[in-house]
N, C-alpha and C positions, 0 to 999 in steps of 0.2 A: 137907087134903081133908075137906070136910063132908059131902057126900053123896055120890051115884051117881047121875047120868041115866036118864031114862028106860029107855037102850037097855043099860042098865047097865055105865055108863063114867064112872070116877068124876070128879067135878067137882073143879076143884084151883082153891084160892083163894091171892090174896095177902096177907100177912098181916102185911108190912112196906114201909116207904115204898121202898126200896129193890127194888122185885122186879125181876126180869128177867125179859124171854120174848126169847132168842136162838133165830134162825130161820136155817138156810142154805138158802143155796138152788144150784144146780147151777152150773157157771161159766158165766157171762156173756158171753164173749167167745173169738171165736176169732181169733188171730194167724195173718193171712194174708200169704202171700207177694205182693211187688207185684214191678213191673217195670216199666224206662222203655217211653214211648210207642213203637208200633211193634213191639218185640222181640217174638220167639214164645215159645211156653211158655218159662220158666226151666230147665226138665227133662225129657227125653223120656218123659213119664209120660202114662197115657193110660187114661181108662176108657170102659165098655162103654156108651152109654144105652138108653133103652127102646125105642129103636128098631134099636136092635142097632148103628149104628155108634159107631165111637170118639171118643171127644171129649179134649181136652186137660185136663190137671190141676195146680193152682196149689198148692204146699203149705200147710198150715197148722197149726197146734196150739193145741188147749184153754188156756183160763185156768183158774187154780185155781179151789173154790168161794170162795165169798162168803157174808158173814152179815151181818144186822141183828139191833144190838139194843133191843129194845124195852122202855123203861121201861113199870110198870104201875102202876096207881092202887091204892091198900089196899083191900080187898075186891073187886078184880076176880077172878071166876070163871073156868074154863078147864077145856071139857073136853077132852081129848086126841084129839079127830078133827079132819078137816081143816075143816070148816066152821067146829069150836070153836077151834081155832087162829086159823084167818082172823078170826074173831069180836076174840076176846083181839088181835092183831096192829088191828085197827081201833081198838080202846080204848085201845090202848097207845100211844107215845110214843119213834120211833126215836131213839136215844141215840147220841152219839161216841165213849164209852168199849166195848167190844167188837163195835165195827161194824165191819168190812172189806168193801170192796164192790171184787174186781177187774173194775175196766173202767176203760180198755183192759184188754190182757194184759198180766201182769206189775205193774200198777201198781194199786194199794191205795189207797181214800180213805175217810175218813170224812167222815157225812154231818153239816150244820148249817144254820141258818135262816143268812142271811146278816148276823142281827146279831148272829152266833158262840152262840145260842140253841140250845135243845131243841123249839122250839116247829116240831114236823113232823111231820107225817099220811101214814100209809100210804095212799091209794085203792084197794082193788079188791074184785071183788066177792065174796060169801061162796059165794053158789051158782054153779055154770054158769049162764053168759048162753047161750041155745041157739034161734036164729031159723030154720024152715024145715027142722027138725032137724040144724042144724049148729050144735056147739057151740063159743066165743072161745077163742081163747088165750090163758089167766089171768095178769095182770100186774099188781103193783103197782107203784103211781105214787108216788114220794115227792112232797110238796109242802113249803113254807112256810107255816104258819099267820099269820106275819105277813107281809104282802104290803104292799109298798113302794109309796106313793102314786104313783097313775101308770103302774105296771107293769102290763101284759097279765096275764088273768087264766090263759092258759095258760101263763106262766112259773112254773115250779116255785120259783125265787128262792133254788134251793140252794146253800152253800157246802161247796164238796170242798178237803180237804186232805188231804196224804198222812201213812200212819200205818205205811208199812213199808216206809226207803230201801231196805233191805238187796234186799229184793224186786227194785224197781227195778233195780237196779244187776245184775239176772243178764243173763247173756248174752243174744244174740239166738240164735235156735234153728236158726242155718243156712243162715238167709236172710233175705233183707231185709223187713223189716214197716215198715208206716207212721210206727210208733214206736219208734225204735230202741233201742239201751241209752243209747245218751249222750242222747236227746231225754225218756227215763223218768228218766235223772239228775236233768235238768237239771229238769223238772219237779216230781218229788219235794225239790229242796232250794228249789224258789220255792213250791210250792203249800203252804206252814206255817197253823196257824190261826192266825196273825195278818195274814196277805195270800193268803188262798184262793183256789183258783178259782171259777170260779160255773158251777152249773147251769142251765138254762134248763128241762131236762128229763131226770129220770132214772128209767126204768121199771126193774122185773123179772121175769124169766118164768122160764117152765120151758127155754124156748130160748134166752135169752139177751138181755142187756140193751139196753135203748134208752138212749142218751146225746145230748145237744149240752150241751158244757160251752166253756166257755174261758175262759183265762187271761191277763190281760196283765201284766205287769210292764217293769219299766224297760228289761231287759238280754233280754227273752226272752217269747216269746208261744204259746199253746198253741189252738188250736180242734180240738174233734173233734166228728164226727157218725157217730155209730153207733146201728144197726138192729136187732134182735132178734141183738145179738152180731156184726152185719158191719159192718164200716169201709163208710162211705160218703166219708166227706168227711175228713181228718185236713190241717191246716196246724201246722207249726211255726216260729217267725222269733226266729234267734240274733242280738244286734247282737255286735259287734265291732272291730275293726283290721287292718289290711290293714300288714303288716312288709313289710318296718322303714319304708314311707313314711308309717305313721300314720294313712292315711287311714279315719275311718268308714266300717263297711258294715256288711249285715246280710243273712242266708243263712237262706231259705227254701227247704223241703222241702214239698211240696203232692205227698197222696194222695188220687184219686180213683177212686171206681166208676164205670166207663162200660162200654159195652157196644162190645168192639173187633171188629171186621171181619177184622182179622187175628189173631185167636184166636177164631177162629171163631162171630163175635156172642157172646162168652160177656159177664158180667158181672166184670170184671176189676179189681184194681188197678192203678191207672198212675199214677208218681211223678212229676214234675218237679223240678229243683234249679236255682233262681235267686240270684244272686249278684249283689245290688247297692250302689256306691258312695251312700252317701245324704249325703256330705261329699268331693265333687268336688275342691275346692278347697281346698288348706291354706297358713293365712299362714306364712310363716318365724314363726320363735321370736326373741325377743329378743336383741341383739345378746348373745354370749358364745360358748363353746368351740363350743357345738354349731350354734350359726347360721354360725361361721368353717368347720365343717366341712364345711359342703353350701352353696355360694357361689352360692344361689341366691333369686328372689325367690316366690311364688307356683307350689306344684308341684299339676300338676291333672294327674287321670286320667280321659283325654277321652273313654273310654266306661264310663257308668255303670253299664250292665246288661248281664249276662253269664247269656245260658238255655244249656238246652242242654247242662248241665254232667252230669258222673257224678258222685253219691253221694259224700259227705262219707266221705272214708275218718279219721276222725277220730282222732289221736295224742291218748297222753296225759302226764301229767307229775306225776314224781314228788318234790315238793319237798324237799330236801332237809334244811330248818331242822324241818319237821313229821315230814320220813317217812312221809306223807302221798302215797298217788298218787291223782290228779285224770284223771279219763276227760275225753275230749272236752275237750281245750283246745284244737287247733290241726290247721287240714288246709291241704294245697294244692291251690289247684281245680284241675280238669283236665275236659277237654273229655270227653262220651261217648262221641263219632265218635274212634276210635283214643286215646282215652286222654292225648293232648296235653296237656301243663300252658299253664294258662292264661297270656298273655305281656300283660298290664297296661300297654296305651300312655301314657304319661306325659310333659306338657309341664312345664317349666321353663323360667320369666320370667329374663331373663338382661338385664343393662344392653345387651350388643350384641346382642342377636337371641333368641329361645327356642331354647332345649335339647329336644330330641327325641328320645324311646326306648322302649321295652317290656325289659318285668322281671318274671319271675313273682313272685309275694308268697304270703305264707302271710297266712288267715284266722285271726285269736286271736281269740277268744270271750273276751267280761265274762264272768268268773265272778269272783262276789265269797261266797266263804263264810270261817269262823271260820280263822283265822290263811293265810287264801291269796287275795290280790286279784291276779288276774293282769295287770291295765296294770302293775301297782305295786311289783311281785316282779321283784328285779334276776336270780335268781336264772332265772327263764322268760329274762329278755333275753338273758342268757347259753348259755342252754338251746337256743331261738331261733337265736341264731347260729352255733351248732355244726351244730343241722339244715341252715338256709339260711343258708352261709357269707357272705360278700359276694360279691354278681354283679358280674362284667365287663362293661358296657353299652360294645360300639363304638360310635364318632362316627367322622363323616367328616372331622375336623379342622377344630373348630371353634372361633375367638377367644376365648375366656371369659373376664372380671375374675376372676379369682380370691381378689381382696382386699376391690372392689366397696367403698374408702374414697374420703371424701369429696376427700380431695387424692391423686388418683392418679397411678402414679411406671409407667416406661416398662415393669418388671418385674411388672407388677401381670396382664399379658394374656397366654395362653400358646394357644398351639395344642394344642387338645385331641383326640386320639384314641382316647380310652376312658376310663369310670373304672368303677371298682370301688364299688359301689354297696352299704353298710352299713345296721349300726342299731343306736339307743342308746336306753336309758328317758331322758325326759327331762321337767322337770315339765309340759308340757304335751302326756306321753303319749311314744309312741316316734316318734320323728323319724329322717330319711336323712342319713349322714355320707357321706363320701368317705372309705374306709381307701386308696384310693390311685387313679391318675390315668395314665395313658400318653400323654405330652407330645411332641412332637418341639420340640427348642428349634430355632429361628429359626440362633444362632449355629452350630452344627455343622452344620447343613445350609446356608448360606449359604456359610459361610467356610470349613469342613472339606469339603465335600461330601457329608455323612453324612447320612442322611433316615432312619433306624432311628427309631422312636419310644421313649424313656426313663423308665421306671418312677420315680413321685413319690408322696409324701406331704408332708400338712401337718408343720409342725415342731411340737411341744408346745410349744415357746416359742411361738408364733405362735398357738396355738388357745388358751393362757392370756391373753398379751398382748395381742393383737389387732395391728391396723395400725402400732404403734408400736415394734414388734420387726420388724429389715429382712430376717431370714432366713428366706423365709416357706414354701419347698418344701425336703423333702431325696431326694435322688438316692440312690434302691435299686435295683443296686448305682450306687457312685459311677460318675464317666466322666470318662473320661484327655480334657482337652482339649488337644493333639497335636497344634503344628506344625511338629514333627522328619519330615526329609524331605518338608515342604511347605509349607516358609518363602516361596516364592514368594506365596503367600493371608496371609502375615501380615508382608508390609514386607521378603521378600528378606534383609536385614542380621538379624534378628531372628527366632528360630524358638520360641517359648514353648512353653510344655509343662507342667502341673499339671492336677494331680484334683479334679474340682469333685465336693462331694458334698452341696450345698446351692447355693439359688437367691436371691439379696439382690435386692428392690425394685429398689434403687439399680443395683448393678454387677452383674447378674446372674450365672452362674454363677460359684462363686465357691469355696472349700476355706473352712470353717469352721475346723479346726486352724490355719491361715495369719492367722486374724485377729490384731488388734494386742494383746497381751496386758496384760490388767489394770492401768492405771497408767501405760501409755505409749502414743502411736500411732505407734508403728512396726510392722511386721511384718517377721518373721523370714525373708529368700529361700531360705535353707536349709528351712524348714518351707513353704512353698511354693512353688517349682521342682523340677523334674526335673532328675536330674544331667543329664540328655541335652540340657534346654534352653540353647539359646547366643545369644550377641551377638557375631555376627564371628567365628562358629565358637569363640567362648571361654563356658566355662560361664557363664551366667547370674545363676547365686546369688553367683558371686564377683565379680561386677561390679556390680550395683545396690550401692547405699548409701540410707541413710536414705529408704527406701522407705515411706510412708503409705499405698499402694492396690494393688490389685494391679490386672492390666489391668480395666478394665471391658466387659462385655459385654453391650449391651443390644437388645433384639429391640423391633420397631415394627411392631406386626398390623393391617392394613387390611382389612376383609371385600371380599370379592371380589378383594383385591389376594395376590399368593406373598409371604411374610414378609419384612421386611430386618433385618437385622443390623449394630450396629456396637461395634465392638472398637475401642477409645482406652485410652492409654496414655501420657500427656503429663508432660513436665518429671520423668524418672525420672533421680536424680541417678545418676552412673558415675565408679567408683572403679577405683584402680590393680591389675593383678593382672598377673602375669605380660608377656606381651610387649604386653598393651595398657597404655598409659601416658596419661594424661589429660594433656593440655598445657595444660589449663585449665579451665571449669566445666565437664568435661564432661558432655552431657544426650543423652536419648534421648526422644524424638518420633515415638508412632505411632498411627496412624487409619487403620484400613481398615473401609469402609462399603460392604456387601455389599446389594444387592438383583436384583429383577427385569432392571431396566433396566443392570445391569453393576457391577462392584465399582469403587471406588477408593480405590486404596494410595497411603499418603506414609507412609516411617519417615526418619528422620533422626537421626543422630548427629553432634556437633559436639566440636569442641577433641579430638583424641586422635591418639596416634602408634602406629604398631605397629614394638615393638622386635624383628627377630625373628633367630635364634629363639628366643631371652630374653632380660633386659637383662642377667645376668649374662654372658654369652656371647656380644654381639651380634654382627650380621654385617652387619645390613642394615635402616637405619631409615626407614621413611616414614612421614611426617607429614602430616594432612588436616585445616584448618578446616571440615571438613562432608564429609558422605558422605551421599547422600540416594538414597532409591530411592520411583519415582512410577511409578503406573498408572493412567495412567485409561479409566473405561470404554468398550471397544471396541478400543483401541489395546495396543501392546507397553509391555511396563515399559521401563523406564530407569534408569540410574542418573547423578549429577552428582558429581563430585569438584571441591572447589573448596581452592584453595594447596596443592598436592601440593608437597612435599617430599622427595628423595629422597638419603641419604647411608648412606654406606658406612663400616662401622666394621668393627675388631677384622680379623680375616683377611682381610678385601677391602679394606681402606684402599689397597690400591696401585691400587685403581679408581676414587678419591676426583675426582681432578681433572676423569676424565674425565665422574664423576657432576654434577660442580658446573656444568659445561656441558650439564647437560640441568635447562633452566628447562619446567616443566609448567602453570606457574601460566596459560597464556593459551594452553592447548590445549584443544581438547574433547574428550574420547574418541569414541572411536567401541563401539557397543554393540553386542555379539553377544548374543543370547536365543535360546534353545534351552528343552527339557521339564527339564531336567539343573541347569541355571547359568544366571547371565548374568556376561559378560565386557566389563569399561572398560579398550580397550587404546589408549595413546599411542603414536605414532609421530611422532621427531622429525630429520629427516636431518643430517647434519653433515659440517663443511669437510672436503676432502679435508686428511688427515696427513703432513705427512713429516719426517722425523727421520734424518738422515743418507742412508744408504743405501735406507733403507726409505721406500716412498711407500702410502700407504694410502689406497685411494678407495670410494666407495662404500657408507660408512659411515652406519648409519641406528641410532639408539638408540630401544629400544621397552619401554615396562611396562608390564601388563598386571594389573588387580585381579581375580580371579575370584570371584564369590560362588556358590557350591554351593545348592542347593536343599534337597538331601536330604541337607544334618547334617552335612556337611565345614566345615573350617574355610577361612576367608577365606586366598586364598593372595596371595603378589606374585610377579608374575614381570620380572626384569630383565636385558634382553638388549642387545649388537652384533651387530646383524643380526642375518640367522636363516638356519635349513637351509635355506628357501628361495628367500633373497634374500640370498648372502654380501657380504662386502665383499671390495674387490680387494687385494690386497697387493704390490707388485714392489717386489724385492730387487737393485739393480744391472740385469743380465739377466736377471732371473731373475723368473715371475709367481706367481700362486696366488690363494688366498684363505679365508675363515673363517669364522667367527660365534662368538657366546657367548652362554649364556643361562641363569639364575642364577634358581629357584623358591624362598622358602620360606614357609612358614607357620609357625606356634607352637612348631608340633613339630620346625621344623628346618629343614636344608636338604634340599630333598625333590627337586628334578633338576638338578645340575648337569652341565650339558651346554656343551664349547666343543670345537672343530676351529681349525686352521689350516694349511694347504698349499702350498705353492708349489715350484717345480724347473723343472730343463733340461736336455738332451741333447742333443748333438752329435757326429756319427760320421763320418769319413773313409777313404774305399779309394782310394792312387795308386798298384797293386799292387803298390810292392818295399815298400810300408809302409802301415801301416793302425791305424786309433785312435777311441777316442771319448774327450768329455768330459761329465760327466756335473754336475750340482747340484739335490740335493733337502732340500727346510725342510719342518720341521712343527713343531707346540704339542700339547700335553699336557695335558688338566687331572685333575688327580684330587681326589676327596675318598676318603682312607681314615682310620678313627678321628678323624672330627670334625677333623683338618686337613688345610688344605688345599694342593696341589700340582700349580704350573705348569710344566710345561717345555717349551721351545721347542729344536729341534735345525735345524742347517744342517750336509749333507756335500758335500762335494765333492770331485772326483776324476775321474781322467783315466787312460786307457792307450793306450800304443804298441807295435805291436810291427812289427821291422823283417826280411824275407824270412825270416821264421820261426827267427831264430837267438836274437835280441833282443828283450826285452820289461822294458817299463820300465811299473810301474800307482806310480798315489799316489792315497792316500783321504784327507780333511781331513775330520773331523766337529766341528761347533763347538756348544754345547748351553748353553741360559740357563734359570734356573730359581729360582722362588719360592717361598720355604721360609715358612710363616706359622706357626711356630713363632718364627722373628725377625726376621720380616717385614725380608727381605733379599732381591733381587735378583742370584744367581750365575751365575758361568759356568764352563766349562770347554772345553777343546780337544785334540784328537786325534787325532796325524799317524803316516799309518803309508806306509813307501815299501817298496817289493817291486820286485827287480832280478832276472831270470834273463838267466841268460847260457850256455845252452845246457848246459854240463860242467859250470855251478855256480848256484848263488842264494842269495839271502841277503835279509830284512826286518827293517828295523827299525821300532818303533815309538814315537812319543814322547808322552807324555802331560804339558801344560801345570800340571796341578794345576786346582784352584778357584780362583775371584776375584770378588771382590762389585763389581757395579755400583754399583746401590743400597741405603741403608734398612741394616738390622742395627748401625747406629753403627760399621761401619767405612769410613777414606776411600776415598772410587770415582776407580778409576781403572781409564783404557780398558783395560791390559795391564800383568800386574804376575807375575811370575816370582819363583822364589827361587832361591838360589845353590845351593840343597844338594841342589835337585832332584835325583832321578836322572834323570828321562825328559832333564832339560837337559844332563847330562853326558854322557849317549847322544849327543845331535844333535852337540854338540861335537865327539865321537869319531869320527860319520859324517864331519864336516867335515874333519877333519882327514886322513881316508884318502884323499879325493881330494884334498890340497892341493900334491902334485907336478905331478899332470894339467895 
């Protein structure tokens, strides 16, 4: 200070290169509440005007002051009043280093020429400007001293960058302002002095500043126009990504002042939020994991502009590797009318036809600052997918390649009815996988009748290997493929049964454990079958041999056509096991081809005998070069036996002969089909018998194969006659009749059933004497303890009785029986005589002993007695008392 001014106020000089003249001046800017179009006030807030009624109230809140600082020249003078100030402030030279100028609110810049210079001039005036006696309202004008060739002379040509993020970064005060905290972020970490924003125009007053600045950079754009501290105009435009399908867009916020009708002509803010695709169309990514993972060509989101949206509710994230939390990384739009999330319609180029669906997506915002790029941070992808899990997009069942190789295999097209729809970083950003797929396979609904749709994913082999690994879906949870109790849809003779828990190009579903282990191609039937599954009602696993494949299952998708299905199973070699016994190569042959127009079944099994009910035990052997069963579409199944052979072992050998007179080889069956089985029953008539006394007519020999449908085993049944058709038998005078009929399967012998009948009676009254004579035969058969027991009985017998004094009965029971312990043919006999005679009576009875017909190795003879009998010493003794008579 050298002197004192006139009015005596001392004059203060500068006295070093360095001086400063820091000036504040009052806040600039007021943070007004805005609202979308239409809506009424935000808050039922209401003041008085000057004309007494009420008017609506928008909120708002002050910006902090503001300062410029002004460099000053060495000997510049200053006196300390306003016009010496003003003076001082025009000589001087506003500087970056202690400049903070809040406008907007909350957000700080320092000011610069825009070749990052000092070279800027304050404008305004020192005195009142006062026209008519009304005096301006005092503003200074920053400008540029250097002005850029070509630029308007009313552009100010200033460079704003910000000098205080922490500022930025406070909250918003409650409500929604044109700039919010994440759009003050986001600007505070782009507007740096090395990529500033630009002014075009920036005043200061005592009311508050005038602005139009804006910012563009790569990932993020900023426009504002503001009036003596009031938003007029504010734009902001985030680019981004649209998760997990990758696709570019960019999310504009636009705040304007208009004057709404519906807020009562006031001058208001009114926001808009647009949301537009500006990368439609995205290519697939280069063949590898993540192109096999979304099996699709060209994915477009076929509307690119979405208005009308609510406010970016903006999440943030807090990276993990920094500890670093980042505002404003990610929102999901949603509609303003009810709040609706937006559902993103989406085509997918597909070899047979386009893919078609909507999916909400989240918006991720480029933010690229020190140690956090968000495309590029695994650590967001992850983050990402835990907000929006993978979505389930239904489909109406729709064909899809799912392998989309250049040599495609029948397994490669699946009927799709959903997939779950992901995301992954990948280097050409984040790309849509498939974490999983709702299939319904072609074979279980064809062939099983099942139409549930089955939860899939890709195999990791498959999304490493690509087309050259055959396992290319796995089954979560696996699925029981199940034709126990509905062998009938898979060849009748043959009921399969294993768990597919993967999908092979080739053989479609298929049991991944089942494959052929390391170093051999065979496959283990015990690791693939169900003990439940059978051939000929015999487990299955114990009957394949040197098996290479297991059935094949392949589906054949026609658009516009219902799926077909076909199941093969050819040249499957068959080994010995229990009562099936191979009589030569034996193979098993099956093909059932299921579609629209009708299924048809052929299984076939050839060279085998069934020894039953085991070969250790047998009883009853028949032998088939083929057994075939066929359906074709529209018509009843069937079945063909061809060289049936039927012989009788072990406890039925004494049926042999009558077996070997029944030739089947040039019979047809005849087929019964029901929901149950189906039944190939022979009927073969035969010469009427006679054998002594006995004449036997009517005789008809019948075997029957049954095959069960639902998981019984294969039975045979072999009969003479039947219950309802016996055969005739007379005995002398004597008639009846019988049948036999002989079931077993595996397990055994499971119904043996025979009868035989015959008798007569005869009765006389010449009243001093009166009698009848009576003869009745029957057969026996039993099985107790696994052997078995025939017996046949004949009685006969007569009584008289003479004017009630006298009475004379004799009973004769004669009884034959085969014993299959030794396999012998016996008999015995049984005379009993009964004499009254009025004051006395007396019975004897006599018993023949046993006597072998046939078989047991001893010799047959008609009647064979011994001497030591007793019942023979009795009859002797009767004879003898009447031998005076």
């Amino acid at each position: 200070m050298a002197e004192t001014s006139p009015d005596g106020m001392p004059i203060l000089e500068a006295t070093a290169d360095d001086a400063r003249l820091v000036v504040s001046f009052p806040p600039q800017h007021v943070a007004e509440e805005t609202s979308l179009p239409g809506q009424p006030q935000p808050a039922p807030k209401t003041l008085p005007a000057a004309s007494g009624t009420l008017v609506p109230v928008w909120s708002g809140m002050l910006s902090g002051p503001s300062r410029i600082s002004f460099a000053l020249p060495r000997g510049t003078t200053l006196v300390p009043t306003v016009d010496g100030i003003l003076r001082a402030m025009g000589r001087g030279r506003p500087i970056a280093p202690d400049t903070a100028v809040e406008l907007p609110w909350r957000m700080v810049f320092a000011v610069q020429d825009r070749q990052g210079g000092q070279d800027i001039a304050s404008d305004h005036p020192v005195l009142p400007l006062t026209v008519a006696g009304v005096s301006g309202l005092w503003r200074a004008r920053l400008r540029s001293l250097r002005q850029e060739p070509g630029t308007p002379a009313q552009d100010a040509s200033l460079a704003l960058h910000a000098v205080d993020p922490a500022t930025a970064k406070s909250p918003d005060p409650g409500f929604s302002v044109p700039l919010g905290q994440v759009g003050r972020d986001r600007l505070a970490g782009k507007a740096t002095a090395a990529q500033p924003a630009h002014a075009t125009r920036l005043e200061l007053s005592a009311l508050g500043g005038t602005l139009t600045a804006a910012g563009l950079w790569d990932t993020f754009q900023w426009e504002h126009d503001a009036v003596l501290g009031r938003d007029v105009r504010v734009r902001t435009e985030t680019s981004g990504v649209l998760y997990p399908l990758g696709h570019r867009a960019r999310y504009v916020e636009f705040s304007e002042r208009v004057f709404d009708p519906t807020a009562g002509h006031a001058a208001v803010l009114r926001s808009v939020f647009v949301l537009t695709v500006t990368e439609p169309v995205r290519r697939p990514p280069p063949d590898g994991p993540v192109a096999r993972a979304f099996p699709f060509g060209d994915v477009e989101i076929t509307t690119p502009a979405y208005g009308g949206l609510a406010g970016a509710k903006w999440q943030s994230f807090e990276d993990p590797v920094t500890e670093q939390t980042h505002v404003g990384v990610y929102f999901q739009p949603t509609f303003a009318d009810g709040g609706r999330t937006v559902e993103f319609p989406v085509r997918c180029t597909a070899p047979r036809g386009d893919v078609r669906f909507a999916m909400p997506l989240l918006f991720v915002a480029d933010i690229t600052k020190p140690g956090f790029a968000s495309l590029t941070n695994p650590d967001l992808a992850q983050h990402l997918a835990n907000v929006l899990p993978p979505r389930f997009v239904p489909l109406p069942g729709i064909p899809i390649d799912l392998v989309r190789s250049a040599e495609p295999r029948d397994g490669d097209v699946h009927e799709v009815h959903g997939m779950t729809v992901g995301g992954t970083l990948h280097a050409t950003g984040y790309r849509p996988v498939l974490t999983g797929l709702d299939v319904r396979l072609p074979a279980l609904r064809t062939l099983l009748g099942e139409d549930e749709p089955y939860g899939v994913e890709f195999t990791s082999q498959y999304l490493s290997r690509g087309a050259s690994h055959d396992l290319v879906l796995k089954l979560d949870p696996p699925v029981d493929f199940d034709f126990v109790g509905r062998s009938d849809r898979s060849g009748g003779l043959v009921a399969p049964s294993f768990t597919t828990d993967t999908v092979s190009r080739d053989l479609g579903p298929v049991n991944s454990a089942a494959r052929p282990a390391p170093g051999t191609d065979e496959i283990d039937p015990a690791r693939l079958f169900a003990p439940e599954a059978t051939l000929l009602g015999f487990a299955l696993m114990d009957l394949v041999t040197d098996l290479k494949k297991p059935p094949t299952v392949t589906s054949v998708l026609t658009p516009g056509r219902a799926p077909a299905a076909r199941m093969a199973w050819n040249d499957v070699r068959l080994k010995a096991n229990g009562p099936f016994q191979p009589t030569g190569e034996s193979r098993l042959d099956l093909t059932v081809t299921a579609s629209a127009d009708g299924t048809d079944t052929h299984c076939k099994v050839t060279e085998f005998a069934l020894v039953l009910p085991t070969p250790s035990a047998p009883l009853l052997k028949v032998q088939f070069a083929a057994m075939t069963f066929t359906q074709k579409s529209g018509g009843p199944p069937s079945i063909a036996l061809e060289d049936v052979e039927v012989e009788f072992l072990g406890a039925l050998q004494l049926l042999q002969e009558l077996g070997e007179a029944v030739d089947l080889a040039d019979l047809a069956p005849q087929v019964d089909v029901n929901p149950d089985e189906l039944v190939a029953s022979y009927s073969l008539p035969l010469p009427s018998v006679t054998a002594g006394a006995f004449l036997m007519t009517d005789l008809e020999v019948s075997t029957e194969i049954t095959v069960p449908f639902d998981g019984e085993p294969v039975s045979v049944t072999f009969g003479f006659a039947s219950r309802d058709n016996p055969f005739t038998l007379t005995v002398l005078m004597f008639g009846g009749g019988g049948y036999l009929e002989v079931e077993l399967d595996h397990r055994g012998l499971q119904r043996p059933e025979a009868a035989l009948e015959f008798g007569a009676m005869l009765a006389v009254d010449f009243v001093v004497a009166r009698g009848e004579v009576h003869a009745f035969g029957g057969i026996r058969f039993e099985l107790a303890d696994g052997e078995v027991s025939l017996t046949g009985y004949l009685r006969i017998g007569g009584c008289v009785e003479v004017l009630g004094l006298v009475s004379v009965s004799v009973e004769l029971c004669l009884s034959l029986a085969y014993q299959s312990a030794t396999k012998a043919l016996v008999g015995r006999a049984t005379l009993v005589v009964e004499v009254d005679l009025t004051l006395c009576s007396a019975s004897v009875e006599l018993d023949s002993g046993t006597w072998v017909l046939a078989g047991g190795g001893a010799d047959r003879r008609l009647l064979a007695v011994r001497e030591t009998d007793e019942g023979l010493a009795r009859w002797r003794a009767y004879q003898a008392a009447f031998a005076p008579l």
